[in-house]
C-alpha positions in Angstrom: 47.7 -22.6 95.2 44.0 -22.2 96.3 41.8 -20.4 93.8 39.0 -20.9 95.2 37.4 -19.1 98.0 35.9 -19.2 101.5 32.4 -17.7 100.5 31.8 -20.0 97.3 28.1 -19.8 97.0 26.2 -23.0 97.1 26.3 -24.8 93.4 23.5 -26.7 92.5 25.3 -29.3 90.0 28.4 -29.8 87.8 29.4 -26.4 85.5 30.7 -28.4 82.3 33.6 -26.4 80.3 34.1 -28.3 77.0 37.5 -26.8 74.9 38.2 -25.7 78.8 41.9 -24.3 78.2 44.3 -23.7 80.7 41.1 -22.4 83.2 40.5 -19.0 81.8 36.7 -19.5 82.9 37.7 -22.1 85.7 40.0 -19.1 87.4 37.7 -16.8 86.4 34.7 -18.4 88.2 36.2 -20.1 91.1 38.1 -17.0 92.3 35.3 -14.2 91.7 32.1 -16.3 92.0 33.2 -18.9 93.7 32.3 -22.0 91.9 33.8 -24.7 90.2 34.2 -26.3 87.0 34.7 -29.8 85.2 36.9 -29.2 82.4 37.3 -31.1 79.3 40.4 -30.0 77.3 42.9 -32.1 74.3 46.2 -30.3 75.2 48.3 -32.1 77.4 50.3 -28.9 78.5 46.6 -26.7 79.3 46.2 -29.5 80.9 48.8 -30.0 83.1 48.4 -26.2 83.7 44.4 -26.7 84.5 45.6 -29.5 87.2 48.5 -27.6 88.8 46.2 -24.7 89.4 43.8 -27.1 90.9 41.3 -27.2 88.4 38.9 -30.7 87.8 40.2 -31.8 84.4 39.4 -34.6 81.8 41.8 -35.3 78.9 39.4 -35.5 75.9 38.7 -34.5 72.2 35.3 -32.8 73.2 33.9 -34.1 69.9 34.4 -37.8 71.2 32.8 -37.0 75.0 30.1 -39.4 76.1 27.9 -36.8 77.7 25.3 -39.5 78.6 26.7 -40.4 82.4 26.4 -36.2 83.1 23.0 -36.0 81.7 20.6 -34.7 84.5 23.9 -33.7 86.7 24.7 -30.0 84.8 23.8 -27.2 85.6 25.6 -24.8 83.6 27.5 -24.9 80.4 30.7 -23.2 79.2 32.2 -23.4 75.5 35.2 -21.9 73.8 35.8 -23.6 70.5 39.1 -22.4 68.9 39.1 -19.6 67.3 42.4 -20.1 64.6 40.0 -20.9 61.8 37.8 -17.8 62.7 40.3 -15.3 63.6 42.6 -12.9 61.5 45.8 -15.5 62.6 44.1 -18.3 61.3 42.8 -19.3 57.8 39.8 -17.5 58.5 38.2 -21.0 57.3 35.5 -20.9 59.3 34.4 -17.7 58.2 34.1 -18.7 54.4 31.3 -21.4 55.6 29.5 -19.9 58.0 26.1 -21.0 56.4 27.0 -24.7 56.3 28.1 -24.1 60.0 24.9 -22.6 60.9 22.8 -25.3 59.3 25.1 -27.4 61.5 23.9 -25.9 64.9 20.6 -26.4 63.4 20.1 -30.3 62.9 22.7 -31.0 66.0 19.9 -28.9 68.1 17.5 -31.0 66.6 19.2 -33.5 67.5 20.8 -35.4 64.0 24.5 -35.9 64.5 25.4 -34.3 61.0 28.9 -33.3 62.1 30.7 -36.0 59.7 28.6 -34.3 56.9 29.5 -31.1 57.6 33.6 -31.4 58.1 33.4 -32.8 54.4 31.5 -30.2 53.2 33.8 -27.3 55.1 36.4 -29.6 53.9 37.2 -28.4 50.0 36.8 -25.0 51.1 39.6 -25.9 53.8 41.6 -27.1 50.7 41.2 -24.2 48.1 42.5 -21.9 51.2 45.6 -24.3 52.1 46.5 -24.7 48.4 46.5 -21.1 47.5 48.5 -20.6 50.9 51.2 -23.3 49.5 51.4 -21.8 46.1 52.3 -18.7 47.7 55.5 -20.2 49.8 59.1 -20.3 48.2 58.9 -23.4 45.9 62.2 -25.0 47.6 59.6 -24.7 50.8 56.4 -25.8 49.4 54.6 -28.9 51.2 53.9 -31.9 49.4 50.2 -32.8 48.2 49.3 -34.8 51.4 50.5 -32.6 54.3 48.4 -29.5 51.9 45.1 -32.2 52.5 46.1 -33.0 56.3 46.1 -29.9 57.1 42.9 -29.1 55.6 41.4 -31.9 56.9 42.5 -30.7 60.2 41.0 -27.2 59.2 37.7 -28.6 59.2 37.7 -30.9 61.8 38.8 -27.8 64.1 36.5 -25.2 62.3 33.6 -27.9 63.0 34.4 -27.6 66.8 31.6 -24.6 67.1 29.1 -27.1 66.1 29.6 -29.0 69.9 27.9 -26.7 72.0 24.5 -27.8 69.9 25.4 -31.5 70.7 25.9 -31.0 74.6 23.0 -28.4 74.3 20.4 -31.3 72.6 21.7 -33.5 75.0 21.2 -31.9 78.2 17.5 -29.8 77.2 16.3 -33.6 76.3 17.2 -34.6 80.0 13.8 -36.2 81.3 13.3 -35.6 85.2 16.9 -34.8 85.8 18.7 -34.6 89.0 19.7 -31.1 88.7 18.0 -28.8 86.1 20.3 -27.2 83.2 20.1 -23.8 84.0 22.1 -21.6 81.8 25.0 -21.9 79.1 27.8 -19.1 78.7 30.4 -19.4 75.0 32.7 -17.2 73.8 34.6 -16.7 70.2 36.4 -14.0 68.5 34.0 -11.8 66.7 34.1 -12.8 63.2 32.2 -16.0 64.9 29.0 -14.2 66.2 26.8 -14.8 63.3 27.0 -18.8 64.4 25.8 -17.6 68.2 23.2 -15.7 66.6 21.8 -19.2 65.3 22.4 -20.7 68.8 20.3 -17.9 70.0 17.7 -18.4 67.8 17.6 -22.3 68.8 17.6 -21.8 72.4 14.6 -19.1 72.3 12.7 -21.3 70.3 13.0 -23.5 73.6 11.8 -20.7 75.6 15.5 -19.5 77.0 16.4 -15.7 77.2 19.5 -15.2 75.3 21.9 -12.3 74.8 24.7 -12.5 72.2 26.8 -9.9 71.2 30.7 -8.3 71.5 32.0 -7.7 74.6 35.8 -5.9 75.4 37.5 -7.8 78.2 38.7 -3.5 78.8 35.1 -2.9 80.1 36.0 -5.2 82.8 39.4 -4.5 84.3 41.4 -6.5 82.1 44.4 -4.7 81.1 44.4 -5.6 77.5 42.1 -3.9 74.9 40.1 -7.8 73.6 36.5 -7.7 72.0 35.0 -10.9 71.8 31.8 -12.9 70.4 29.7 -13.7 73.6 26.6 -15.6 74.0 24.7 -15.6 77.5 21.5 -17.9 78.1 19.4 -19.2 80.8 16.2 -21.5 80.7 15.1 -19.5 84.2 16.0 -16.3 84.1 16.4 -13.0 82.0 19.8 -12.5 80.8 21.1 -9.1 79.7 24.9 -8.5 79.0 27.2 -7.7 81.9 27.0 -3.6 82.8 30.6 -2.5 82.4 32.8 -2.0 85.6 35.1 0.5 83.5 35.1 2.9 80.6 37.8 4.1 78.1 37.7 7.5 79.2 36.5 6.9 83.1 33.8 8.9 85.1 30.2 8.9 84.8 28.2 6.8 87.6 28.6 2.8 88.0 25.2 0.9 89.1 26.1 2.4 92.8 26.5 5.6 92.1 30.5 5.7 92.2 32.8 6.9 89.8 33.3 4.6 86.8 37.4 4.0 86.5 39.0 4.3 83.2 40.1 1.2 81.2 43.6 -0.6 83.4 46.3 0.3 81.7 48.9 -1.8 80.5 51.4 -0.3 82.9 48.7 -0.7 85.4 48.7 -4.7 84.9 52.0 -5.6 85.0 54.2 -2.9 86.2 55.8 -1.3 82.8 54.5 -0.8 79.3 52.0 1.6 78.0 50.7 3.7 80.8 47.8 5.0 78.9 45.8 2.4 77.4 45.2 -1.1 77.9 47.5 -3.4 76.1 46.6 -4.6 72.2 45.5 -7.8 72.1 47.5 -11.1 73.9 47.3 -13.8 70.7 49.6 -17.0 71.3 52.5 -16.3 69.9 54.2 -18.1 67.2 55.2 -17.2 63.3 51.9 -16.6 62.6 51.0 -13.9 64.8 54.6 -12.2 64.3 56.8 -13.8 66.7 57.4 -16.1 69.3 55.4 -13.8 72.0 52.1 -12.7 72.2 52.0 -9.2 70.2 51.5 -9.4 66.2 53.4 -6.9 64.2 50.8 -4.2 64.2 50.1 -4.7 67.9 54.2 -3.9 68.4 53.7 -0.8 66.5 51.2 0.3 68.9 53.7 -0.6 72.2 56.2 1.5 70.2 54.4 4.5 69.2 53.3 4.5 72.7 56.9 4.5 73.9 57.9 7.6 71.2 55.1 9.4 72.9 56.4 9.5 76.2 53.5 7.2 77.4 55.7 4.2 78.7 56.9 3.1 82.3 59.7 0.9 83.2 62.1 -1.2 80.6 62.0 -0.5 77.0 61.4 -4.3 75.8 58.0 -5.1 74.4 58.6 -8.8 74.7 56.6 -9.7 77.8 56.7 -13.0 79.5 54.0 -15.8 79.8 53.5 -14.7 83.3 52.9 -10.9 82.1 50.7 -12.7 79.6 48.7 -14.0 82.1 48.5 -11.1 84.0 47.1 -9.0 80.7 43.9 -11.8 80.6 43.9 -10.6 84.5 45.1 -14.4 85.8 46.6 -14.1 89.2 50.9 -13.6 88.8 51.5 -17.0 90.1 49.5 -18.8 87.5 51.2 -22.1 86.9 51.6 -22.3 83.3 52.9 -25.7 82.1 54.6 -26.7 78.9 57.5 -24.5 78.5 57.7 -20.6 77.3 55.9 -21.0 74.0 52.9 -23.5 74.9 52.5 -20.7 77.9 52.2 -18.2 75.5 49.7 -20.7 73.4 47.6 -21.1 76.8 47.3 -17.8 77.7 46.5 -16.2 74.8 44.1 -18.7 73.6 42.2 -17.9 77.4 39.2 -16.5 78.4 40.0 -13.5 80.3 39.2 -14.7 84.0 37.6 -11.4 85.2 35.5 -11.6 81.5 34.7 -14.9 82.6 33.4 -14.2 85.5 31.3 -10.8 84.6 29.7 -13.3 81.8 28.8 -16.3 84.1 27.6 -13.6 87.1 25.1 -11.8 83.8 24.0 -16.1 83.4 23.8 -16.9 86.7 22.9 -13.4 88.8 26.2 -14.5 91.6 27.8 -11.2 92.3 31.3 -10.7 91.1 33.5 -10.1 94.1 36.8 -8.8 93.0 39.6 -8.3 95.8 42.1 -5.5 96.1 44.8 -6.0 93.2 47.8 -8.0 93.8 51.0 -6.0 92.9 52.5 -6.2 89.6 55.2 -8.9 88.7 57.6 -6.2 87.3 58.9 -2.7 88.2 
């Protein structure tokens, strides 16, 4: 499959996506922008996905990247640390220690590699949480002592993950006489996580960069799922404001060229069947926590059925959708080519960046002009 298209912009230097995914900004970017990125991703199946759609991947823990040999080379920078300790399917971790996080960002920008510091400090709180989780299981299915403190070990180390943007970010602003300048820096988390962008913004107008971070709905931007998420926006030579909406709940109104606003895509809309007059809830990935093994939590299933008992439903009855109707609710193309089986699909895609949100937030960076093409049919009928 080719992603990428025939009128791809000239790029001055390497766009470097740390915790890059299965290419939720590298789709997003190469087919409405038409750039590229370098992703750096852990997974072996996101990355095996990245590769078969043709995306430049590295195999890496991003906290372990020697940025040095890149240094002077990158001109923008993309970030999506995981959200599971930030988000209501998590933990929530990472929301207990948000000031220790924030102090973080703080010395990394200032360049003093605290990170060790701070994953011991996140770490007891990590602990209190997984031991008052444990006590709450069956006591036939309680873990023992030492998988409780793995696992909150591996609560902070992953919690600690927002804190690598503000390495890569000292690292490439200290550039001296670089090759290609560092222009601009895009990151996206789940709300609960936007009080740590706030400090990033702080940092990089201290530098003299114009910043914009707030919540953005992936809805506002013809993605046929209803997904609000912590943005930040930045650029060291340009003003950045947030991306003006391509669609609104309720439609109408004018758009920037004096057309007609559309309503928000529809489930239905996206993939061929489902709700017909909203956008879908929210695509998580899956698993016992989130309520299943597919991408719609409990509450989110009540919504696809009261929709159904309404009368506002097209096409088969089943609210299970599959990882290629995933990826078609974060607006991937149909043919993505997930890797890893049915459930790390449904891991990949709804841990993604919503492509067309992707590329609304890198055009707002960046000023390219999104160029969306006609919609591809629906997968189902």
């Amino acid at each position: 499959m080719a992603f990428a298209t025939a009128w791809a912009p000239q790029q001055k230097g390497i766009v470097l996506d740390g915790c890059a995914g299965p290419g939720g900004w590298s789709d997003g970017i190469s087919r409405f922008l038409g750039i590229r990125d370098l992703g750096l991703e852990w997974d072996t199946a996101a990355c095996g996905t990245r590769r078969a759609a043709g995306h430049s991947t590295v195999q890496v823990d991003v906290s372990q990247f020697v940025l040095r040999p890149l240094v002077g080379m990158v001109w923008g920078l993309l970030m999506s640390p995981p959200c599971t300790l930030f988000s209501d399917a998590g933990t929530r971790v990472g929301r207990l220690v948000l000031g220790v996080l924030a102090e973080g960002v703080r010395r990394l920008m200032a360049g003093e590699d605290c990170r060790a510091e701070i994953r011991g400090r996140v770490y007891p709180v990590a602990l209190a949480e997984q031991e008052a989780r444990n006590a709450k299981r069956p006591e036939d299915k309680r873990w023992t002592p030492e998988r409780v403190e793995a696992a909150a070990r591996e609560d902070a180390f992953v919690a600690c993950l927002i804190l690598e943007p503000a390495r890569y970010l000292h690292a490439l602003l200290s550039a001296s006489d670089p090759a290609v300048p560092f222009e601009w820096a895009a990151f996206e988390q789940v709300p609960a996580a936007l009080p740590v962008w706030e400090v990033y913004a702080q940092e990089l107008r201290a530098r003299g960069w114009s910043v914009w971070a707030g919540v953005l709905n992936a809805a506002d931007y013809g993605v046929g799922q209803s997904r609000r998420r912590a943005v930040l926006i930045a650029s060291g030579v340009r003003q950045v404001f947030p991306p003006e909406p391509t669609h609104t709940e309720h439609g109408g109104g004018e758009d920037l060229f004096g057309g007609n606003t559309p309503r928000w895509r529809s489930m239905a809309e996206a993939i061929g069947r489902g709700v017909t007059d909203r956008p879908a809830p929210t695509v998580t990935s899956g698993g016992a926590k989130t309520g299943g093994a597919e991408p719609f939590p409990t509450n989110a299933r009540k919504i696809l059925t009261d929709a159904q008992a309404r009368g506002a439903w097209a096409g088969p009855p089943s609210t299970r959708i599959s990882v290629a109707e995933a990826g078609l609710l974060q607006s991937f193309p149909a043919d993505y080519p997930w890797q890893g089986g049915k459930n790390k699909g449904h891991e990949q895609a709804g841990n993604a960046v919503p492509p067309l949100l992707a590329a609304h937030v890198v055009s707002a960076a960046t000023k390219i002009p999104v160029r969306v093409p006609d919609r591809a049919p629906a997968i189902a009928a």
